[in-house]
C-alpha positions, 0 to 999 in steps of 0.5 A: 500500500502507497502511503496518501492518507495519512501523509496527504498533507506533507506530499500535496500540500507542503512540500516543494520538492526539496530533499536537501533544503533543511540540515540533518540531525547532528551529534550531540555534545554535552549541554546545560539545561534549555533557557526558556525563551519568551514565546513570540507573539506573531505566528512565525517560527522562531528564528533561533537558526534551526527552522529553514526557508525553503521556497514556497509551494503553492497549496492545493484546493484538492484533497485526494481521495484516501487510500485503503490498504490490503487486508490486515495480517492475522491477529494484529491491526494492519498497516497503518501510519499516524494512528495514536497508542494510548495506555490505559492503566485499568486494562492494563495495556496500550491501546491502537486508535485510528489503524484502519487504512487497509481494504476489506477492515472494520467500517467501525472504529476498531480500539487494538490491544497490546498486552504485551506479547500480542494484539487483540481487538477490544472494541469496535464500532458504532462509530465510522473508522477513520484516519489521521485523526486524534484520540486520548484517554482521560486516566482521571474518569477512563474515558477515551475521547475521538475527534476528526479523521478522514473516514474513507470514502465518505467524509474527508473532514469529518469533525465528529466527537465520539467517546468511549467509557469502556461499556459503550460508545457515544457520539457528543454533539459538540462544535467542532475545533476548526482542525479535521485531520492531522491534529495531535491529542494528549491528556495534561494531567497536570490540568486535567484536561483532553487537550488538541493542538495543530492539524489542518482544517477542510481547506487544507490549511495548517491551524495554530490553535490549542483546544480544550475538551471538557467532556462535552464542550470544546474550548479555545485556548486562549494562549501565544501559540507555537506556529501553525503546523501539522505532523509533529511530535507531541508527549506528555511528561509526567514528572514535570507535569507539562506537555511537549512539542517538537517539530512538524511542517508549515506549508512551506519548511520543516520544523525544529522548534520545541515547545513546552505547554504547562497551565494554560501557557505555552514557552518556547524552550531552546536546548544548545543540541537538538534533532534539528528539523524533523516531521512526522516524528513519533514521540513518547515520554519513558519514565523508566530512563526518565526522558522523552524518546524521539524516533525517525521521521522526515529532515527535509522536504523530501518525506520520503527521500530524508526518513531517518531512523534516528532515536533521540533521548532528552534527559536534564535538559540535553538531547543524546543522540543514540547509538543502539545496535538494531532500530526499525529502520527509516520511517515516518509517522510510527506510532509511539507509546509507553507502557509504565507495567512492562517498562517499555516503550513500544513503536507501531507501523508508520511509512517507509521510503517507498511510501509503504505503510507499515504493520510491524511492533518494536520494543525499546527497553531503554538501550535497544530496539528489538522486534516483537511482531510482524518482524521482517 
């Protein structure tokens, strides 16, 4: 299978064709914590010399038809790029949302499980299946809260909200945030709080803007916002209580930036060492190390000529670079989530460089990746 659902947005309507117009990642050195910076009050990107300047492309009005995929493999959730990996602390595993791409799948939207050996369907339906949407679990009242998406064949800005309380599922007839698809969800614990950020609207547009769920509302944000992007990076950290940002694409570059979200209010933070600029970036927060873990993902314009299959760890402040003997290879859009139970972060699909999405499940355990699953 092609990848043009779930990276529609980079290969239509950002990208200018360039494959060497942004710098690479580079070796890291030893460095203090990051300052943080005052958070600018324009939409431009800083310009703290990590975000480049590429000639613009002109943006499509067109948004292609969402591809589907062959049949899933058996016993697992099938090929699939930015879905969202939750875990829920009550079943005791992570949890596969938004993996549905392939011909022949669910038509509802199906919740995977992995218990740590395997995957298994916990629930399906009645909601329509979609892609690159977003999804987070509230661990306060368990609640799972699904917004947007394209649903094949059907809507290609849907902006729907759904939940699931794991005894059934709900729609809430709710106004929709203006984004539709390639948003990123969290849960700030620290606010308690379901929390959207960036994607893009049903005119094909980045969108800069933070919204709120309140369990049957959603709330604008009132905060100097990062600027408009989709496809980057997005965790949160428990210990600090905050939520990280990194990366992503404007309609004409690709992003280095890092942000930091903490009481309503964003901050810029700027680290002497960093990945540099990278989109479609899977991110997750490991409290085992006590780092927040970034792996693969797109340098330049180029998605799928500049894939990466770098593993990044910020630790005290300070990005390392690292060095593990096996990785999952070059990738974009993998799916990236911590499992607290089993101390170990775990790595779904995404794409490759020929634009093939992907169904294998990798584990790190703080020093190396190693493969569980659809191993190839």
């Amino acid at each position: 299978m092609k990848v043009t659902a779930t990276v529609a947005l980079a290969a239509a309507f950002f990208l200018s064709g360039c494959s060497n117009c942004c710098p690479q990642a580079h070796p890291p050195t030893p460095i203090p914590t990051p300052t943080v910076r005052p958070t600018p009050t324009s939409s431009q990107a800083p310009t703290n010399g990590q975000v480049p300047t590429p000639s613009p492309t002109p943006a499509s009005t067109v948004r292609p038809t969402p591809a589907l995929s062959p049949g899933p493999v058996a016993g697992g959730p099938g090929v699939c790029a930015e879905a969202d990996l939750l875990f829920d602390p009550t079943l005791n595993e992570l949890l596969l949302i938004n993996c549905t791409t392939y011909s022949g799948g669910p038509k509802t939207l199906t919740v995977w499980g992995w218990d740590g050996g395997t995957w298994h369907v916990v629930t399906s339906g009645p909601a329509p299946a979609r892609v690159v949407g977003g999804a987070a679990l509230d661990t306060a009242t368990g609640v799972i809260t699904v917004y947007g998406g394209y649903v094949p064949d059907v809507d290609p800005c849907n902006t729907e909200t759904w939940q699931w309380d794991r005894a059934s599922w709900s729609q809430v007839n709710a106004e929709p945030p203006p984004a539709c698809s390639h948003m990123k969800m969290i849960f700030d614990a620290g606010t308690e709080q379901t929390l959207l950020m960036g994607g893009q609207d049903g005119r094909n547009l980045p969108v800069d803007e933070t919204w709120a769920w309140t369990g049957s509302a959603w709330e604008q944000v009132n905060a100097l916002l990062p600027p408009s992007r989709a496809h980057f990076g997005l965790a949160y950290d428990p210990e600090h209580e905050h939520v990280l940002l990194y990366g992503g694409l404007t309609r004409t570059a690709v992003l280095g930036d890092f942000w930091s979200y903490q009481d309503g209010q964003w901050q810029s933070l700027v680290p002497l060492t960093d990945p540099g600029p990278v989109s479609h970036v899977a991110m997750a927060y490991d409290t085992t190390t006590g780092g927040l873990l970034l792996f693969g993902g797109a340098t330049g314009n180029d998605t799928f000529g500049t894939l990466t299959d770098d593993t990044w760890l910020l630790t005290d402040g300070a990005w390392q670079h690292l060095h593990p003997d096996t990785t999952p290879g070059k990738r974009g859009s993998a799916s990236l989530g911590y499992d607290p139970s089993r101390h170990l972060v775990v790595l779904y699909g995404g794409f490759d460089a020929t634009g093939s999405e992907l169904d294998d499940t990798w584990l790190w355990d703080g020093r190396n990746w190693s493969c569980a699953a659809n191993c190839r």
